[in-house]
N, CA, C and O atoms as a MOPAC input file, in Angstrom:
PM7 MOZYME 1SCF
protein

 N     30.70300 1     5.72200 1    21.11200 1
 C     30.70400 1     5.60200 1    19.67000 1
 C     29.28400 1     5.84300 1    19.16200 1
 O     28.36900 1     5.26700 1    19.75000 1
 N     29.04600 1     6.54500 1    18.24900 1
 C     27.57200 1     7.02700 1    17.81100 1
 C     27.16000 1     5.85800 1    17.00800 1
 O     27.72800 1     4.92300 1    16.44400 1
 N     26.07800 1     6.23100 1    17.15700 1
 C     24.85800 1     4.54200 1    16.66600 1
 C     25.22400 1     5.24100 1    14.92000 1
 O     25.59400 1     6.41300 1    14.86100 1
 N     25.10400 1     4.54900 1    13.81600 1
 C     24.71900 1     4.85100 1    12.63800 1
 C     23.90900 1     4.09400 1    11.61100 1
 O     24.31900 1     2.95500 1    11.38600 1
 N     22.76800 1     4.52100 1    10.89700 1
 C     22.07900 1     3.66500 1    10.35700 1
 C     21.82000 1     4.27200 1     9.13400 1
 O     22.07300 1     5.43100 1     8.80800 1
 N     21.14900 1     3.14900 1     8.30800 1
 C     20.91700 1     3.73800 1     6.98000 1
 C     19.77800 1     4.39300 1     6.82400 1
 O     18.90400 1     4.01500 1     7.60400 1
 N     19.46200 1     5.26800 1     6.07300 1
 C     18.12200 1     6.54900 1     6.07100 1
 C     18.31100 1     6.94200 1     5.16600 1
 O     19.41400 1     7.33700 1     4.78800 1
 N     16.80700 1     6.96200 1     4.24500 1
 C     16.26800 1     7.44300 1     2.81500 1
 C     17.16000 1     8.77800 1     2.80600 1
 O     17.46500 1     9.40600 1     3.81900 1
 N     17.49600 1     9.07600 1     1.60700 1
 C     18.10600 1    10.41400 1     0.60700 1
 C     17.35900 1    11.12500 1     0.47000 1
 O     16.21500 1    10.69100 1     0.60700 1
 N     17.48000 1    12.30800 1     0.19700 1
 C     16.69900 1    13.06100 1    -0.54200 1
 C     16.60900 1    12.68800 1    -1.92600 1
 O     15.61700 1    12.79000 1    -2.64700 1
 N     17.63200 1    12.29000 1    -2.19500 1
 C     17.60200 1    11.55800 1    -3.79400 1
 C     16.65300 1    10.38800 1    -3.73300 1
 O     16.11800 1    10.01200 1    -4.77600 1
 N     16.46200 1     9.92200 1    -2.84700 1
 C     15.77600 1     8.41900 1    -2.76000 1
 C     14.23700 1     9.24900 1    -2.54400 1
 O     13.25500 1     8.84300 1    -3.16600 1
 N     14.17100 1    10.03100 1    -1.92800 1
 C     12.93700 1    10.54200 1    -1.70600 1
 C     12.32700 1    10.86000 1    -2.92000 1
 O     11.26200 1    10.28500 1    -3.14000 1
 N     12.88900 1    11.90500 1    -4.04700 1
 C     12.33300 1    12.47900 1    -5.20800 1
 C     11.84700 1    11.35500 1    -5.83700 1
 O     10.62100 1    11.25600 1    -5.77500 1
 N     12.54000 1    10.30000 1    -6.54200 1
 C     12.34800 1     9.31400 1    -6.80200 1
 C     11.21600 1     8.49000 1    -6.53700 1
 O     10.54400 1     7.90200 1    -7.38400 1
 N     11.02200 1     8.48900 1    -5.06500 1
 C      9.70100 1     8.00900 1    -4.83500 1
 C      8.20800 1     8.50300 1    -5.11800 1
 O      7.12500 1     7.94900 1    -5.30600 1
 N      8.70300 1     9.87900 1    -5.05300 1
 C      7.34000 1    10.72700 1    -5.00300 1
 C      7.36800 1    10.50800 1    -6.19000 1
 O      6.55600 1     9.62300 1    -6.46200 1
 N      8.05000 1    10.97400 1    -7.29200 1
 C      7.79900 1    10.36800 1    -9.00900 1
 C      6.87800 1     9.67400 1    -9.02400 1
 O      5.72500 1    10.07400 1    -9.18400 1
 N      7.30100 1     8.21200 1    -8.81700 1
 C      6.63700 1     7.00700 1    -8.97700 1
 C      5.39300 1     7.34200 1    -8.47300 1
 O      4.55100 1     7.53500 1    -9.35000 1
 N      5.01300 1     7.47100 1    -7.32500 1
 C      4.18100 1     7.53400 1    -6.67700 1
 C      3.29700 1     8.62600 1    -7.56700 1
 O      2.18000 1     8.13900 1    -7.74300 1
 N      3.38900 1     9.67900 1    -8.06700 1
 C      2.95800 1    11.01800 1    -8.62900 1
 C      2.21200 1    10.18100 1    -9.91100 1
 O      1.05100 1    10.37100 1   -10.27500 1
 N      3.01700 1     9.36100 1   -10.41100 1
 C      2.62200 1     8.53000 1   -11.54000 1
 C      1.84400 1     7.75300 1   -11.51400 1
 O      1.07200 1     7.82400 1   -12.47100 1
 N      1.63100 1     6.88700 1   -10.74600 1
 C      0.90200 1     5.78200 1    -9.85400 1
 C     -0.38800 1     6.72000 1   -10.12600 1
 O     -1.14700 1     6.52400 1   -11.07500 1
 N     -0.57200 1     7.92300 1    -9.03800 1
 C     -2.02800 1     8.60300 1    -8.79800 1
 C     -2.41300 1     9.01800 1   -10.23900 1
 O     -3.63400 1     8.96700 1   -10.39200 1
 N     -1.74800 1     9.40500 1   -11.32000 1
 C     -1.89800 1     9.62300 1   -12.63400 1
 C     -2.54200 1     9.11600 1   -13.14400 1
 O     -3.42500 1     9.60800 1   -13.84600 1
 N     -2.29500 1     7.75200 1   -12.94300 1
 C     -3.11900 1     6.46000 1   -13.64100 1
 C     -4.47300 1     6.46600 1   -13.00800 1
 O     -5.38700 1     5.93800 1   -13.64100 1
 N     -4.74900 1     7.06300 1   -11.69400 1
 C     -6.49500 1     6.81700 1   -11.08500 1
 C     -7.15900 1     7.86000 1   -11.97200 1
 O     -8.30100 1     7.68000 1   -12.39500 1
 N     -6.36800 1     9.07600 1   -12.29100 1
 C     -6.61800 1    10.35100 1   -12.36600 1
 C     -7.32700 1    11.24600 1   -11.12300 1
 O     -8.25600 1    12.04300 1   -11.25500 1
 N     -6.61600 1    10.88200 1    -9.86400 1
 C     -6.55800 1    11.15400 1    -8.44300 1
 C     -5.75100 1    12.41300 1    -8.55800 1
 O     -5.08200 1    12.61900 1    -9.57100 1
 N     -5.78400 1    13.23400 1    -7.59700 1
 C     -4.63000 1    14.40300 1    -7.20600 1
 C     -4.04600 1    13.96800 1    -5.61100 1
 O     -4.71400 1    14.13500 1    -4.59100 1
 N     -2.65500 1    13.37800 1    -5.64400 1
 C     -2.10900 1    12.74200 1    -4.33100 1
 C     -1.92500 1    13.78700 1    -4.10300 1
 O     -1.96100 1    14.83900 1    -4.74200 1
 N     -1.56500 1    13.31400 1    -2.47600 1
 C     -0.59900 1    14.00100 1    -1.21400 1
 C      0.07600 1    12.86300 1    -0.94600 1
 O     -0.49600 1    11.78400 1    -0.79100 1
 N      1.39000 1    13.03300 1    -0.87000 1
 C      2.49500 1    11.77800 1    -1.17600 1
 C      3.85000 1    11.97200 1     0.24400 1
 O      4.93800 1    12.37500 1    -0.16800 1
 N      3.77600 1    11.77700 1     1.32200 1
 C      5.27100 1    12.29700 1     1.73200 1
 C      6.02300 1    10.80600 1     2.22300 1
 O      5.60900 1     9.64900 1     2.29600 1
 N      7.53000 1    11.56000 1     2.55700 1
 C      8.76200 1    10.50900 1     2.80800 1
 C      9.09100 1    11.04500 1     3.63900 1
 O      9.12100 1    12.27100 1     3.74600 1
 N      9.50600 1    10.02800 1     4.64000 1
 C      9.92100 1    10.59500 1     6.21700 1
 C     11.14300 1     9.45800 1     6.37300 1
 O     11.09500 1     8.42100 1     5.71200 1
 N     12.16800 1     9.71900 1     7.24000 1
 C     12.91400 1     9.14100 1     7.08100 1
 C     13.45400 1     8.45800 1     8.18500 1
 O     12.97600 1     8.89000 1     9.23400 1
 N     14.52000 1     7.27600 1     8.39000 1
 C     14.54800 1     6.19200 1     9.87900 1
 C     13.99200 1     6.79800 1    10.79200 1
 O     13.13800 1     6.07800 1    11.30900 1
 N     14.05700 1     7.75000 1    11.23400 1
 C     13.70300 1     8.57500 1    12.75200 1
 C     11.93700 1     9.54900 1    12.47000 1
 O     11.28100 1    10.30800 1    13.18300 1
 N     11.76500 1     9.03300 1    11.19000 1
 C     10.36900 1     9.43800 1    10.90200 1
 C     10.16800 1    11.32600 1    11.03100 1
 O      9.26400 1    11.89300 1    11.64500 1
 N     11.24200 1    11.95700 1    10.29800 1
 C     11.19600 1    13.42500 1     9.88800 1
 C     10.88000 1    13.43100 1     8.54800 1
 O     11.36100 1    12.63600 1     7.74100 1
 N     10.29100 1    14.07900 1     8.35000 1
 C      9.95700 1    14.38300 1     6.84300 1
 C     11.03800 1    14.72600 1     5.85900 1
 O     11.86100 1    15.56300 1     6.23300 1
 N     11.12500 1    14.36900 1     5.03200 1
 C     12.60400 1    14.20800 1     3.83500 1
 C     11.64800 1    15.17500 1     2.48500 1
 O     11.95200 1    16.14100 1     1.78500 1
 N     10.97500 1    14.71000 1     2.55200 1
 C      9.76700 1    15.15700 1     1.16000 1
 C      8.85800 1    15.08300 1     0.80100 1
 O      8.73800 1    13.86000 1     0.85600 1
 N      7.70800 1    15.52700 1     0.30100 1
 C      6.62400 1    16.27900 1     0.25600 1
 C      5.75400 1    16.52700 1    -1.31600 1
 O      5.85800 1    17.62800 1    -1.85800 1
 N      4.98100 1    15.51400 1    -1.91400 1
 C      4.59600 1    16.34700 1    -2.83600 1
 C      2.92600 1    16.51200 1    -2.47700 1
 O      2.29900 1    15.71300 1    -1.78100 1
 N      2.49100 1    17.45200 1    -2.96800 1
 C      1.10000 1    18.12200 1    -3.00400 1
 C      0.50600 1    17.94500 1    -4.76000 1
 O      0.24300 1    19.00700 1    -5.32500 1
 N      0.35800 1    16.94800 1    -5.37100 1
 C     -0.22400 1    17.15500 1    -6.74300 1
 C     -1.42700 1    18.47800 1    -7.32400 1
 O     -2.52200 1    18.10000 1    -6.90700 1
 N     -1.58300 1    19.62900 1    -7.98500 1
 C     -2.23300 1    19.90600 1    -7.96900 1
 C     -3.71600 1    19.70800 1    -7.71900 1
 O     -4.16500 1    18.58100 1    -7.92900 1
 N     -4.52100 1    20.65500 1    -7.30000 1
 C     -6.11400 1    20.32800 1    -6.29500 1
 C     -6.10300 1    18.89600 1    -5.80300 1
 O     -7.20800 1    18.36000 1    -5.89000 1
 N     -4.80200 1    17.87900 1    -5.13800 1
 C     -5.04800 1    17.57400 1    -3.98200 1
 C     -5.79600 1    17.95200 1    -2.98900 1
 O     -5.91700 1    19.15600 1    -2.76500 1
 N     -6.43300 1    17.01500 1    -2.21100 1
 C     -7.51500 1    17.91800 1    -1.10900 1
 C     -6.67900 1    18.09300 1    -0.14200 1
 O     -5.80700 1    17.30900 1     0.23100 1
 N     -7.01800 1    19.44100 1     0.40200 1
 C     -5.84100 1    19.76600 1     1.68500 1
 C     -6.13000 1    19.00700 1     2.70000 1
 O     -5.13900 1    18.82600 1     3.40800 1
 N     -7.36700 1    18.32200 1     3.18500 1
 C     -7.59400 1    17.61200 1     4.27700 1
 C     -6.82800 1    16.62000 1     4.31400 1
 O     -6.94100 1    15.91300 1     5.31600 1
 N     -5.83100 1    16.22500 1     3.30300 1
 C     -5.52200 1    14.85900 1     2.72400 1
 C     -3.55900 1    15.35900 1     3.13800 1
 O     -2.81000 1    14.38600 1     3.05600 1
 N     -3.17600 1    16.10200 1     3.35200 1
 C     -1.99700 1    16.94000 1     3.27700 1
 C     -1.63400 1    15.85000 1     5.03200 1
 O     -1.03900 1    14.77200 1     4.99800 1
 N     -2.11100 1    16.43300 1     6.22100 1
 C     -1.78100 1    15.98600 1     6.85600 1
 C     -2.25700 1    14.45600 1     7.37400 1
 O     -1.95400 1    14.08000 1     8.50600 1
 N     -3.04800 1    13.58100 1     6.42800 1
 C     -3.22700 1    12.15600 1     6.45200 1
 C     -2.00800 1    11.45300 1     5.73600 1
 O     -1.77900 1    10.29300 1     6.07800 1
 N     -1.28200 1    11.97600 1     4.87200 1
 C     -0.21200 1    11.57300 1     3.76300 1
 C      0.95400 1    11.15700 1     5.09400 1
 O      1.42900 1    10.13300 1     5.58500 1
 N      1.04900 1    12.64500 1     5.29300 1
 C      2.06300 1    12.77200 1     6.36800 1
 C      2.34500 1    12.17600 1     7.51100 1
 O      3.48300 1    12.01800 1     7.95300 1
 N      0.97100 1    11.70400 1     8.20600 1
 C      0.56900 1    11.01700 1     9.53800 1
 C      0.66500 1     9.59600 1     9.01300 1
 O      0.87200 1     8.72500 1     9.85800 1
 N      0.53500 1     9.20300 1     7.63400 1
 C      0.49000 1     7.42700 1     7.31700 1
 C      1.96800 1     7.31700 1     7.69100 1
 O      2.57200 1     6.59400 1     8.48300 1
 N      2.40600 1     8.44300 1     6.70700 1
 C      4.19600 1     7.90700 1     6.91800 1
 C      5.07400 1     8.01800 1     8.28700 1
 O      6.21000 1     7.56500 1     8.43100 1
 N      4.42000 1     8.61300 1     9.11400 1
 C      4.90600 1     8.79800 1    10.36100 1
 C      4.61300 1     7.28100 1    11.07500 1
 O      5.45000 1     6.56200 1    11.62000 1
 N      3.09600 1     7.01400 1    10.89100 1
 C      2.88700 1     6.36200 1    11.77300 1
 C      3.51000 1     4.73200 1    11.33900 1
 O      3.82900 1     3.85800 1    12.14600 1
 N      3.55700 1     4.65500 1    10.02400 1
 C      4.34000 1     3.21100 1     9.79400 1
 C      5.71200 1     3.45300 1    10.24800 1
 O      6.10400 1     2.33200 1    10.57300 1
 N      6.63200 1     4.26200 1    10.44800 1
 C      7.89000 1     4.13400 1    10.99100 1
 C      7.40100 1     4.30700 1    11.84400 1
 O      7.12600 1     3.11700 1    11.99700 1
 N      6.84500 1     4.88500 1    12.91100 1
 C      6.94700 1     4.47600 1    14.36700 1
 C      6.60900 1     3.22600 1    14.64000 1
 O      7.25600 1     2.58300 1    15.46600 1
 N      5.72400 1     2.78900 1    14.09600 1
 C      5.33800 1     1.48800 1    14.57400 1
 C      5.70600 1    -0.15400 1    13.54100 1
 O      5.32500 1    -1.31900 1    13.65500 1
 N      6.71600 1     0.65300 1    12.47500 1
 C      7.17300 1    -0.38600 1    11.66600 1
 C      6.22200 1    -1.76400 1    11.00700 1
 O      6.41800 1    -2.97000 1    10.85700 1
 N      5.18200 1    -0.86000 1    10.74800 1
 C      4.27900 1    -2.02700 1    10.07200 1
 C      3.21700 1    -0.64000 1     9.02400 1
 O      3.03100 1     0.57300 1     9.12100 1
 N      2.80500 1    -1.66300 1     8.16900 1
 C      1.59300 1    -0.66800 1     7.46200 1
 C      0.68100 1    -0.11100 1     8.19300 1
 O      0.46400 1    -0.45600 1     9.35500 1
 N      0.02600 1     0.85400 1     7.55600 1
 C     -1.45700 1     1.12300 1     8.30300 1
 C     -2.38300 1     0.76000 1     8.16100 1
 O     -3.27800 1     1.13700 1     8.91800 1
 N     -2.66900 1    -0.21000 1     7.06500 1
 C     -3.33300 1    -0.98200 1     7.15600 1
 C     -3.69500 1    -2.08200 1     7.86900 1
 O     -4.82200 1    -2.41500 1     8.23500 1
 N     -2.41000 1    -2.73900 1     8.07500 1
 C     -2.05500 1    -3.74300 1     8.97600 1
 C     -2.53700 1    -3.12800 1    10.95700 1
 O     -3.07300 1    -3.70800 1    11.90200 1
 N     -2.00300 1    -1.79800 1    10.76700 1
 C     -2.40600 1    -1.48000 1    12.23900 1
 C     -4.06200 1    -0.98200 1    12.38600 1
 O     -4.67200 1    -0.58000 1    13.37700 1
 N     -4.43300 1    -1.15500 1    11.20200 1
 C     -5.88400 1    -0.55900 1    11.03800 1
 C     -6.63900 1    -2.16700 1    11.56300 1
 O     -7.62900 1    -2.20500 1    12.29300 1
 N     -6.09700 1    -3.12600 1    11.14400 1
 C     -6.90300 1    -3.59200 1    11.09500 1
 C     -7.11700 1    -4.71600 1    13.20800 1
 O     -7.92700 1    -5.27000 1    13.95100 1
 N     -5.60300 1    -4.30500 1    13.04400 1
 C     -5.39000 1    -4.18500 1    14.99600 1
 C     -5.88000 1    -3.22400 1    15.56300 1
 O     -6.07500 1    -3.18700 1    16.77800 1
 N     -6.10200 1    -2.46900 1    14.90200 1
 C     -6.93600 1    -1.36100 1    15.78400 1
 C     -8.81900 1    -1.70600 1    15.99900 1
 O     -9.40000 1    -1.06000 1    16.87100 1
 N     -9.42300 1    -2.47500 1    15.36200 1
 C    -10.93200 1    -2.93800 1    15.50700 1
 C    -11.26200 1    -2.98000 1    17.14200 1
 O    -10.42500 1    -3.28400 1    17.99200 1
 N    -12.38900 1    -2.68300 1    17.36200 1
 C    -12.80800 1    -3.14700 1    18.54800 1
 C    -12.70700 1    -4.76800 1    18.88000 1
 O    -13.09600 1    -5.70600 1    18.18300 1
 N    -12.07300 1    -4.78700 1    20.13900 1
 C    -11.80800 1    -6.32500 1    20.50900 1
 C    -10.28600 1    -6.77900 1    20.34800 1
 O     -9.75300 1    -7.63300 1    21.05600 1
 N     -9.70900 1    -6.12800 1    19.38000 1
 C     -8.22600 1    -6.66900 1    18.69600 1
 C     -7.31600 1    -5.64700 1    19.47900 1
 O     -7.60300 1    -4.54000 1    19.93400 1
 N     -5.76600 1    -6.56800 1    19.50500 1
 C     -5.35400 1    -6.11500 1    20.56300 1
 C     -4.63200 1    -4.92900 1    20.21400 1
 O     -3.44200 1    -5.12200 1    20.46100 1
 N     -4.81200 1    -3.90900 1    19.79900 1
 C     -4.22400 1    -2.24200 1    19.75100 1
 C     -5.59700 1    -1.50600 1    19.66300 1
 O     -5.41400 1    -0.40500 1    19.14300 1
 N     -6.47000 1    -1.64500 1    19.87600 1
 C     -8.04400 1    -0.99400 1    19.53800 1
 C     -7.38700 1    -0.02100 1    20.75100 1
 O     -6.81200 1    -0.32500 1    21.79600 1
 N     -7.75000 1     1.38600 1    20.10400 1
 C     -7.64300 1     2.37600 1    20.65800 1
 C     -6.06500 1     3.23000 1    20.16500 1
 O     -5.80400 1     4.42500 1    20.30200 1
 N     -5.25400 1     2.20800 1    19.60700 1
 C     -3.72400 1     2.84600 1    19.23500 1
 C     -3.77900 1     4.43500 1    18.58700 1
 O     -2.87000 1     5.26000 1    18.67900 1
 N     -5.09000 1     4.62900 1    17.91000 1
 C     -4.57200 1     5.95000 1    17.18900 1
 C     -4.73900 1     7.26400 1    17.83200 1
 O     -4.47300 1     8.31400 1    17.24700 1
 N     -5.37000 1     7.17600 1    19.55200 1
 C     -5.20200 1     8.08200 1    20.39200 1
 C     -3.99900 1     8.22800 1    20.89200 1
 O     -3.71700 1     9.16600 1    21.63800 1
 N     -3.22800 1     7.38900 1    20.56300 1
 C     -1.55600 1     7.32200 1    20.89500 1
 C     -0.51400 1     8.58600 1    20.23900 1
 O     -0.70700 1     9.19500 1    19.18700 1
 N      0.44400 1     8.73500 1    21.04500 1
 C      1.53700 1     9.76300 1    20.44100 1
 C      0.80300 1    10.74400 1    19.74900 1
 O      0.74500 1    10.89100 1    18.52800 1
 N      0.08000 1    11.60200 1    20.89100 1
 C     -0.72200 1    13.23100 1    20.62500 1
 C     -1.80800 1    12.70500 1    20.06900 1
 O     -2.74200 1    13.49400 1    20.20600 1
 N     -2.12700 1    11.71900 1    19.49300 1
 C     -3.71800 1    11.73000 1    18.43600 1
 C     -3.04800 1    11.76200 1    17.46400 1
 O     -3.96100 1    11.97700 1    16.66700 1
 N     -1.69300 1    11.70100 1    16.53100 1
 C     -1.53800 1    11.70500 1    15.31900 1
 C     -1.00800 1    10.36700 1    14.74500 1
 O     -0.33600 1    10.48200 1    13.72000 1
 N     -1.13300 1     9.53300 1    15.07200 1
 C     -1.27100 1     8.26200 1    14.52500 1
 C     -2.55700 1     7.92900 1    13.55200 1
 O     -3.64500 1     7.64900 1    14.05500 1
 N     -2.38100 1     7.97400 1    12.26500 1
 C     -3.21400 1     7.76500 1    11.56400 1
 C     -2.90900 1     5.93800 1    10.86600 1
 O     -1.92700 1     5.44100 1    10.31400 1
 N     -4.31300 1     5.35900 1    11.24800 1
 C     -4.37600 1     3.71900 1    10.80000 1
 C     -5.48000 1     3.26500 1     9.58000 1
 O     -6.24800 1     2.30400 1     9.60500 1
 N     -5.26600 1     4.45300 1     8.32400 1
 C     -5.99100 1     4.40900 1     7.21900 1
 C     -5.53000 1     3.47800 1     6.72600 1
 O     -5.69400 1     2.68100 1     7.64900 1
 N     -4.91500 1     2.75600 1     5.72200 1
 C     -4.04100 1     2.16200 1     4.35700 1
 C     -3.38300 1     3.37900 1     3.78000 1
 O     -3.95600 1     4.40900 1     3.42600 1
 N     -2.18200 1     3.13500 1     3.73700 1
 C     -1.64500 1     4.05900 1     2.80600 1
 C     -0.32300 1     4.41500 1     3.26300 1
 O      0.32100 1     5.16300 1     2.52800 1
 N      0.10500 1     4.09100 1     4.14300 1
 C      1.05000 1     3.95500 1     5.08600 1
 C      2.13400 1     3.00100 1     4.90200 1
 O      1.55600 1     1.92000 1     5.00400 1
 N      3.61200 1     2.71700 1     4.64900 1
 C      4.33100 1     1.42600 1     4.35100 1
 C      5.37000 1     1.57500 1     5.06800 1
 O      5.28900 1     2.80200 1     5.02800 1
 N      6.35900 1     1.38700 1     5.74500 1
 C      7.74700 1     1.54200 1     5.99200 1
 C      8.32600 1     0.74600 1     4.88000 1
 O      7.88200 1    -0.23000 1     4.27400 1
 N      9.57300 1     1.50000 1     4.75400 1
 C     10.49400 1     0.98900 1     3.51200 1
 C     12.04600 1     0.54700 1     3.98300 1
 O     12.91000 1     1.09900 1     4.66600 1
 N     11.97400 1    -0.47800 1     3.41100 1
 C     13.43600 1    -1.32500 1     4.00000 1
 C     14.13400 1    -1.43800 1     2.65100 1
 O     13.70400 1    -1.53800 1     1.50200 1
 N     15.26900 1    -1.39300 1     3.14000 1
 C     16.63200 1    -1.67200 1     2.48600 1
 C     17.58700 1    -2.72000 1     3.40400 1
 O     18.06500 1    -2.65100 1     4.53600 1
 N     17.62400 1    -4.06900 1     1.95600 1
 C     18.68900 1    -4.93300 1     2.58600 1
 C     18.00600 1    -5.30000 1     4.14400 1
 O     18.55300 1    -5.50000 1     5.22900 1
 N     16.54700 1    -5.29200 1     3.72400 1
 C     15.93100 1    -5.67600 1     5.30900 1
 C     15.69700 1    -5.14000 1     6.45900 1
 O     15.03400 1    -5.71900 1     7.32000 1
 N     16.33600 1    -3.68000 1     6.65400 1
 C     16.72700 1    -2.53400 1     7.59700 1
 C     15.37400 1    -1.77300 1     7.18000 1
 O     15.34900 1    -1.45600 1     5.99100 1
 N     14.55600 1    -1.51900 1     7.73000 1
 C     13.89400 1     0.25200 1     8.05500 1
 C     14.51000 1     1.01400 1     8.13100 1
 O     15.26100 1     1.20600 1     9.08800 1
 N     14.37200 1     1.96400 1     6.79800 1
 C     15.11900 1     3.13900 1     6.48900 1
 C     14.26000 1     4.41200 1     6.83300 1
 O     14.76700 1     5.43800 1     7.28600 1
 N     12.91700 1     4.26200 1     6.58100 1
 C     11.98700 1     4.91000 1     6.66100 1
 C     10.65500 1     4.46700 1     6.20500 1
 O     10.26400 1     3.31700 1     6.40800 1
 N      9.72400 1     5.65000 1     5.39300 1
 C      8.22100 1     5.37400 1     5.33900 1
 C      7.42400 1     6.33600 1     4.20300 1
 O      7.66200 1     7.43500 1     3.70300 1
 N      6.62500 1     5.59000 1     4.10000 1
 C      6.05100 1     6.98200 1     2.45300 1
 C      4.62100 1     6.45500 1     3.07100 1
 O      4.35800 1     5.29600 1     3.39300 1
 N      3.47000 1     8.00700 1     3.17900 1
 C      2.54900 1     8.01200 1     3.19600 1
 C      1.90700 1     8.18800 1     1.70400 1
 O      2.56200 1     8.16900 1     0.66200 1
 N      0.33800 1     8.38300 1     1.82200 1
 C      0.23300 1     8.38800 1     0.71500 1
 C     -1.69800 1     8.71100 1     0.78800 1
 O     -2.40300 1     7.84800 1     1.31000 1
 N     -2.49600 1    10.32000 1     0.07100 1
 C     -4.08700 1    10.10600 1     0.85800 1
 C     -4.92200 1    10.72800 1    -0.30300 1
 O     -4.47300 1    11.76600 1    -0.78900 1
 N     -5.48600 1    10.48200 1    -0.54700 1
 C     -6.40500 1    11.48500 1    -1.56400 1
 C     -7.66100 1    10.26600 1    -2.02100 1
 O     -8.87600 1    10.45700 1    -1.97000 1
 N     -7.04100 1     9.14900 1    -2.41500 1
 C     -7.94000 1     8.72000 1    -2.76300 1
 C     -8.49900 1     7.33500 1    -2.37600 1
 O     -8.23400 1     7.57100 1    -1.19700 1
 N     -8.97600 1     6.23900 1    -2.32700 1
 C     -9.53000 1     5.52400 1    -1.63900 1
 C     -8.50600 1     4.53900 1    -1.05600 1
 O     -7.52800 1     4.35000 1    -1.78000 1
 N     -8.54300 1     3.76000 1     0.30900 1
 C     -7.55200 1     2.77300 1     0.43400 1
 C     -7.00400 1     2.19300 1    -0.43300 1
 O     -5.77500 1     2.22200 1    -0.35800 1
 N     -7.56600 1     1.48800 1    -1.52000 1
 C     -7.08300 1     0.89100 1    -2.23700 1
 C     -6.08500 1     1.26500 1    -2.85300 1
 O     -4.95900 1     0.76800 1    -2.84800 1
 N     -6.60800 1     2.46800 1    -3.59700 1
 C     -5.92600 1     3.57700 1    -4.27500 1
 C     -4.25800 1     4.14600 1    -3.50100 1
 O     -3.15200 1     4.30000 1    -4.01800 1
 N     -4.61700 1     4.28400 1    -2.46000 1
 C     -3.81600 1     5.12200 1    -1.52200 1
 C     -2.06400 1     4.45100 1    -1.09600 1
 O     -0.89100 1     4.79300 1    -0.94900 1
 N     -3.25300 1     2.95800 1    -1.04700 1
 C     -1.83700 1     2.02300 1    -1.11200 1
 C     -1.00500 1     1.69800 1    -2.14800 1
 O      0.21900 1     1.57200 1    -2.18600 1
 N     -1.97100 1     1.56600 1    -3.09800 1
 C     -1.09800 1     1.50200 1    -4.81800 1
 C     -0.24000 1     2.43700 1    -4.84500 1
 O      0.81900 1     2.20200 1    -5.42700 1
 N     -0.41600 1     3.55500 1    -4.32200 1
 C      0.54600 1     4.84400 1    -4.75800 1
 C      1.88200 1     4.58200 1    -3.72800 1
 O      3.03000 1     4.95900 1    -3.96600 1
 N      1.47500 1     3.91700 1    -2.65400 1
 C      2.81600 1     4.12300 1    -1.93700 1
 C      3.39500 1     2.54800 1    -2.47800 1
 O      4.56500 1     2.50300 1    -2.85700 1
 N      2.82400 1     1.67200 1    -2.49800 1
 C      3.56600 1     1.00100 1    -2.92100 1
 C      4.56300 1     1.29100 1    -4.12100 1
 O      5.74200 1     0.93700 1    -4.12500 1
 N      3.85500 1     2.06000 1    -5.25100 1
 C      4.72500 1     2.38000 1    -6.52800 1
 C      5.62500 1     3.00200 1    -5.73700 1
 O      6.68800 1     2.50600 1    -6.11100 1
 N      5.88700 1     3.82100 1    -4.83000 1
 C      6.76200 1     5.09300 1    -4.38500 1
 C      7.51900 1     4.15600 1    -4.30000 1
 O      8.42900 1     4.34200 1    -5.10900 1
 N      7.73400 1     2.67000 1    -3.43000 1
 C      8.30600 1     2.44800 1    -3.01800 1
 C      9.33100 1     1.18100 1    -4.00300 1
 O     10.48300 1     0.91500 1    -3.66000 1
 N      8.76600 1     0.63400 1    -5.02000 1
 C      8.49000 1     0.09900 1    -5.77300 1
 C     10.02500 1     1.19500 1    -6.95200 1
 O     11.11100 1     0.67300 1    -7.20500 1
 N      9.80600 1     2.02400 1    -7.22400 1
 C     10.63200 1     2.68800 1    -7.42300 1
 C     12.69600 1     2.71500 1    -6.65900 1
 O     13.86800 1     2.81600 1    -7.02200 1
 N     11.83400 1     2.54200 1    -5.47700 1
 C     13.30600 1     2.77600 1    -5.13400 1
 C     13.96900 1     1.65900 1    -5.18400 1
 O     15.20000 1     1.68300 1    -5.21500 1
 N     12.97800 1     0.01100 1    -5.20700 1
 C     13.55700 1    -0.70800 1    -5.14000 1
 C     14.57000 1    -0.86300 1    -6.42000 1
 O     15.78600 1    -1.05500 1    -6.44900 1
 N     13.66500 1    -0.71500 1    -7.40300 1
 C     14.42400 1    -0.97300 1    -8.95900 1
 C     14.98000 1    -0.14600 1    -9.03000 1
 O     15.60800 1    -0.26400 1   -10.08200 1
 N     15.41400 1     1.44600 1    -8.21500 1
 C     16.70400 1     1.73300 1    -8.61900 1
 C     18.14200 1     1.21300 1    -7.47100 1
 O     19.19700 1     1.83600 1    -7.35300 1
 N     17.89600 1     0.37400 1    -6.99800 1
 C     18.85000 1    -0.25100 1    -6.27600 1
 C     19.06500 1    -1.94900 1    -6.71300 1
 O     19.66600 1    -2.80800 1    -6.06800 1
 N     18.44700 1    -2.06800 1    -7.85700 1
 C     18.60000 1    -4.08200 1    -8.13400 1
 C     19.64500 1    -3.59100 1    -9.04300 1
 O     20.31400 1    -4.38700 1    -9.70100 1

């Protein structure tokens, strides 16, 4: 019998990047925003105009790396320090584990569905945006 689980939409995806698109609006930042989904494939993608391209595959690598490892990247950033016990994690799975902030997995009904990265502009910043992404989907599901 095949396993089945729940996993972000593409509809759920657009939605996020919105929010999120809006979110960076307010810094007057240009995001790189993506949604990857339970199994951590990419669902969607936005590039805000003159986004920095260096920032294209950090967006992408936050959201990967919080569904693989089902926690923020911040949170694994900060396990990653010398001395603490994952120091060294982001040489893991090829070198593309990125442990900036900006990174969230997104649950539904408590389940990991998936993950929204999020890079352009400072941690702080970076996380605000995914949080709105995510922040979004919640209120269209209350």
């Amino acid at each position: 019998m095949p396993c089945t689980r729940t996993t972000l939409t593409l509809s759920d995806a657009k939605r996020m990047l919105e929010a999120g698109e809006a979110r960076a609006a307010s810094f007057g930042v240009s995001y790189n925003i993506a949604v990857v989904d339970y199994g951590g494939a990419l669902v969607a993608f936005a590039r805000q105009d003159g986004a920095l391209i260096g920032s294209i595959d950090l967006a992408i690598g936050k959201a990967v790396t919080a569904r693989l490892f089902d926690k923020t990247t911040a949170y694994l950033s900060e396990l990653a320090q010398p001395g603490a016990p994952l120091f060294g994690i982001e040489h893991s799975n090829g070198g593309r584990v990125i442990i900036f902030g900006g990174g969230i997995p997104v649950r539904m009904d408590g389940e990991i569905v998936g993950a929204v990265g999020a890079s352009a502009g400072t941690i702080e910043q970076d996380i605000s945006v995914a949080e709105a992404a995510i922040a979004a989907l919640d209120s269209s599901n209350a």
